[in-house]
C-alpha positions as CSV (number, residue, x, y, z in Angstrom):
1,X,-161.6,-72.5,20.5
2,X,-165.2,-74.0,21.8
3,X,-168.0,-71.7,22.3
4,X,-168.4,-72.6,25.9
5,X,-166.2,-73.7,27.8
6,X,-167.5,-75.8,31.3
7,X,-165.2,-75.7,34.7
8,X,-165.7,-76.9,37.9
9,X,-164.1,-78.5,41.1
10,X,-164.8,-82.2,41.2
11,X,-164.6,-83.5,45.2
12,X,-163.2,-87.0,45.5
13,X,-162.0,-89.5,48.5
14,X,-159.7,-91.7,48.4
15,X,-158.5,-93.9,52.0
16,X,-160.9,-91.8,53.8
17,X,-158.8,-88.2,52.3
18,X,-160.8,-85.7,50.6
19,X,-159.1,-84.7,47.2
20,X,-160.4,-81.5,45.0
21,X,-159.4,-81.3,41.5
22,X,-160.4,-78.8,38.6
23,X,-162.1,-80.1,35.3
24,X,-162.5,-78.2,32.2
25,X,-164.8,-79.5,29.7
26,X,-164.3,-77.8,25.7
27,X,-165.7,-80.8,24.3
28,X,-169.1,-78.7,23.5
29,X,-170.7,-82.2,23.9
30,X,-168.9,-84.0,22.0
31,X,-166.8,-87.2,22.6
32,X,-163.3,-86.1,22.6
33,X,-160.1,-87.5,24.4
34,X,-159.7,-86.7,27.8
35,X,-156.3,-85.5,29.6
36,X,-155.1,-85.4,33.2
37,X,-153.2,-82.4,34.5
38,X,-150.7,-83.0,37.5
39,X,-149.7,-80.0,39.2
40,X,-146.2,-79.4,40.5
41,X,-145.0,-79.5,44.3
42,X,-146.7,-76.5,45.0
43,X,-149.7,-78.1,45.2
44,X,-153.4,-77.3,42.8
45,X,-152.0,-73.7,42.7
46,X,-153.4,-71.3,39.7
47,X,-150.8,-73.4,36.8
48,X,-152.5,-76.9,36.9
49,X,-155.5,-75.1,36.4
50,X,-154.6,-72.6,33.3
51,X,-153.0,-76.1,31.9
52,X,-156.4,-77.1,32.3
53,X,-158.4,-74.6,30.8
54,X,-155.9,-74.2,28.2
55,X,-156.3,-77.9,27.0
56,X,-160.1,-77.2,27.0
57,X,-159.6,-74.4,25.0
58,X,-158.2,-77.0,22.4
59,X,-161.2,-79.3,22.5
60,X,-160.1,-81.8,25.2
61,X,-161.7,-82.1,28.8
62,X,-159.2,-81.9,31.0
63,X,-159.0,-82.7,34.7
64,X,-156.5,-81.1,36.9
65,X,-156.4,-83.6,39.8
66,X,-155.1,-82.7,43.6
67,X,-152.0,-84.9,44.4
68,X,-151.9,-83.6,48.0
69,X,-155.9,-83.5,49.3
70,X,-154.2,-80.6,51.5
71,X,-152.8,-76.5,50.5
72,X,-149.2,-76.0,50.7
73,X,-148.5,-73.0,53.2
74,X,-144.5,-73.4,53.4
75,X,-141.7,-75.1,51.5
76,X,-141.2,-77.6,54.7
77,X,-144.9,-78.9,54.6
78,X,-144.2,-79.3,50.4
79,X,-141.1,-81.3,50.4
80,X,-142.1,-83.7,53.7
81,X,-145.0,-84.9,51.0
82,X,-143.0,-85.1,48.2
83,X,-140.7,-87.3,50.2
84,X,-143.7,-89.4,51.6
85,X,-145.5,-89.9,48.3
86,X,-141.7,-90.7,46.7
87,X,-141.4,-93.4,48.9
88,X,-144.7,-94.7,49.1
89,X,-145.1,-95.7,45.2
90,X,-148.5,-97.5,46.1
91,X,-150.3,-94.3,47.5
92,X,-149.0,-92.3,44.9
93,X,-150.0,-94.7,42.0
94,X,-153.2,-95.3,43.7
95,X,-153.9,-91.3,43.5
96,X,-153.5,-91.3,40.2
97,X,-155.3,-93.9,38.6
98,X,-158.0,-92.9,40.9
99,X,-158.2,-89.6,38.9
100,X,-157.8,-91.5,35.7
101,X,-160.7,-93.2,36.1
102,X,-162.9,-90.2,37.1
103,X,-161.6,-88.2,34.1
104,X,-162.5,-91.4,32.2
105,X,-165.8,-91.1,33.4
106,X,-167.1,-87.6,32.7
107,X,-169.6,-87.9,29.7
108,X,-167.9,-86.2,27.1
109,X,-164.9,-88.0,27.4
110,X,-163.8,-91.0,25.0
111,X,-162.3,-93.6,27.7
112,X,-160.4,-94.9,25.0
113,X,-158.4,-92.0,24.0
114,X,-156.6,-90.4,26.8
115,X,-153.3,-89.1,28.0
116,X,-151.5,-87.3,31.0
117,X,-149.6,-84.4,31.6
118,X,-147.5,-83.4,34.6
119,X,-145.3,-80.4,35.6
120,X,-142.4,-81.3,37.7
121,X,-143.5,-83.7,41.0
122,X,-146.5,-83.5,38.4
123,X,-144.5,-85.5,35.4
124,X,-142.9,-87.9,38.5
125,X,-146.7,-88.7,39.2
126,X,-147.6,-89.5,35.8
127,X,-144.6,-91.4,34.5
128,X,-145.9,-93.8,37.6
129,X,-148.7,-93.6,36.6
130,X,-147.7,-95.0,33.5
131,X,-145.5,-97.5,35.4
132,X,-148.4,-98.9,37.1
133,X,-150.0,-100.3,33.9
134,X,-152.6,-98.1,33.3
135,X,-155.0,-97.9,30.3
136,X,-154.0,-94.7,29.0
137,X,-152.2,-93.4,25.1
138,X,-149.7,-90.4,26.1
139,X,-148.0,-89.4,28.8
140,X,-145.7,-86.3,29.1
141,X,-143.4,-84.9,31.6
142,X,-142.7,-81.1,31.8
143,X,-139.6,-80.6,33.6
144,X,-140.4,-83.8,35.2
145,X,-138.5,-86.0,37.9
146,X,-137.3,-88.8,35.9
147,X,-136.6,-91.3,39.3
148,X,-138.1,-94.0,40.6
149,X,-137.4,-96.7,43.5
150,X,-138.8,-99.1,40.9
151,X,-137.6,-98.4,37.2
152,X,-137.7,-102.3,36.6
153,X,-141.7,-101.7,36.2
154,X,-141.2,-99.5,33.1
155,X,-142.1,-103.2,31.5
156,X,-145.8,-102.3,31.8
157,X,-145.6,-99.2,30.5
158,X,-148.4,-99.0,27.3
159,X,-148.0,-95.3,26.7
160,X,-146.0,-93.9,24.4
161,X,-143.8,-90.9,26.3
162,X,-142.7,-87.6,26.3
163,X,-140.5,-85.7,28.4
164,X,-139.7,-82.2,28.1
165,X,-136.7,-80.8,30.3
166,X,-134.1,-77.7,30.6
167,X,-130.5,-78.2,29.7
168,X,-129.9,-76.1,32.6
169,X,-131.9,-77.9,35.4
170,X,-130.2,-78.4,38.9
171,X,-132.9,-80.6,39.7
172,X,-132.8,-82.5,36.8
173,X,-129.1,-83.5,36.2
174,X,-127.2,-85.3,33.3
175,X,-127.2,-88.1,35.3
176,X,-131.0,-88.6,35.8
177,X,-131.4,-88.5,32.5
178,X,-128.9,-90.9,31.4
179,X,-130.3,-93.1,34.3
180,X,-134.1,-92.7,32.5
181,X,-133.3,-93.7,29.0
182,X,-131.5,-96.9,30.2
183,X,-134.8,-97.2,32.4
184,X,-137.0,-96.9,29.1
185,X,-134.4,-98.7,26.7
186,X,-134.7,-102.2,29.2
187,X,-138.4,-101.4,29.3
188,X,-139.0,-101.4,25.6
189,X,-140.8,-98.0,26.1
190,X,-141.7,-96.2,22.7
191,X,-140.2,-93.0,24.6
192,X,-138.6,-89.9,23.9
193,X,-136.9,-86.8,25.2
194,X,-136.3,-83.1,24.2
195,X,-134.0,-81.3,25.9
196,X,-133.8,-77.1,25.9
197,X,-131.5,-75.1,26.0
198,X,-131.2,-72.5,28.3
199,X,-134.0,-73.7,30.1
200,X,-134.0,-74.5,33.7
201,X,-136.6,-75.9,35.9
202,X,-140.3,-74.9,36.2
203,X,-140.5,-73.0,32.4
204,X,-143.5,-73.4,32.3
205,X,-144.8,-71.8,35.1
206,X,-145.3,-67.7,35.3
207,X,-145.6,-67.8,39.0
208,X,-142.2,-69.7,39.8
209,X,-139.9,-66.3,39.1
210,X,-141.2,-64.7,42.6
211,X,-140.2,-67.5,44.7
212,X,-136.2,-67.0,44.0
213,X,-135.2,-70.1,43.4
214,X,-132.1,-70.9,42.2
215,X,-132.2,-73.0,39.0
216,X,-136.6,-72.0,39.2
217,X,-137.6,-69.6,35.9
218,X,-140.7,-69.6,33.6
219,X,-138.8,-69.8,30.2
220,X,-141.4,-68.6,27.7
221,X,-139.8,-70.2,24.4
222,X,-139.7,-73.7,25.8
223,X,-142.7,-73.2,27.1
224,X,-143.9,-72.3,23.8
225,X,-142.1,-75.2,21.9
226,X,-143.0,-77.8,24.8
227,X,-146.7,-77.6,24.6
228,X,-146.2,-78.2,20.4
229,X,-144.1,-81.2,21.4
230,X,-147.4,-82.1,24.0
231,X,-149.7,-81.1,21.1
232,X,-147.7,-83.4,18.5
233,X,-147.4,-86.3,20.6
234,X,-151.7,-86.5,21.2
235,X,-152.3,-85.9,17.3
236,X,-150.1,-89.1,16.7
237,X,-151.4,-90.8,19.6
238,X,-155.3,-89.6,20.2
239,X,-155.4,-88.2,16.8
240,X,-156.5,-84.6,15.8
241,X,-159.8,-83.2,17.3
């Protein structure tokens, strides 16, 4: 673990919105690979950030950016932005590689060796990210949404990718998967998928159990395994730091 490890929130604008994401430098001045964090459809709640700090905490810098430029206060505000953003590939893409490029341009981070990681809405936002084109070496999905209104642009994907999902998600059926790997297979995407048993959505996330969601539970073992799976995937790709 680095001696020191630097956070801050990092105030951004994009089409006149005011974004604020969370970057944790554990570099310790160094150049080492950089790695965006996209946070779930709860919004930049307390997870993207412990993501953050805990890829720090490995040697990365790690920005956490804000998806929404707004809190999430109920479950109705949540889901009418997920719905916008869904069908508004553009804006969404635009967010992203908009946060690329600012983690790319922090000083202790190699341009040339980064990735993305993103936690449900999170992993839809950085699988089109990597449907957009960008300039980036990993991507991985945590029980990520796997749709798109435009799988024929998996053609320009240039990262390799990762998903990790529960056997046992309701928001993540059978049937979206199948529908992925066909997407990746006709995109000639170096891709793959683990799949968990007994997992459902949102293992990763501690704070999901007191909502009550059907189907929502932090699932510690997957957790565990994922984030080896995430950690496997950037030696390979970024190689080891």
């Amino acid at each position: 673990m680095p001696e020191v490890i630097d956070t801050r929130d990092i105030t951004y604008e994009i089409d006149g919105k005011t974004f604020t994401g969370y970057l944790a430098d554990g570099s310790g001045g160094k150049s080492v690979p950089g790695v965006l964090v996209a946070h779930e459809g709860g919004g930049m709640t307390g997870h993207p950030k412990e993501r953050a700090r805990m890829l720090a905490e490995l040697g990365y810098v790690a920005f956490a950016m804000d998806t929404f430029g707004e809190a999430i206060t109920s479950r109705e505000q949540a889901m009418k932005i997920l719905g916008g953003l869904s069908a508004d590939l553009p804006t969404l893409r635009k967010r992203a590689n908009t946060a690329l490029d600012l983690l790319k341009a922090q000083k202790n981070v190699d341009a040339k060796r980064t990735a993305a990681i993103g936690f449900c809405f999170g992993g839809t936002t950085v699988l089109e990210l990597a449907r957009s084109g960008a300039d980036i070496g990993v991507v991985v999905g945590f029980h990520s949404g796997l749709g798109t209104s435009a799988p024929e642009d998996a053609k320009n994907i240039r990262a390799k990718v990762l998903v990790c999902l529960g056997a046992e998600d309701p928001i993540i059926p059978a049937e979206q998967r199948d529908a992925f790997i066909k997407e990746m297979q006709a995109g000639k995407v170096d891709w793959r998928m683990e799949l968990y048993g007994g997992a459902g959505h949102s293992f990763t996330n501690r704070e999901v159990d007191a909502m009550g969601l059907p189907g929502f539970a932090y699932h510690e073992a997957t957790d565990r395994r994922s984030w080896t799976a995430m950690r496997n995937a950037f030696d390979e790709v970024l190689g080891k730091i």
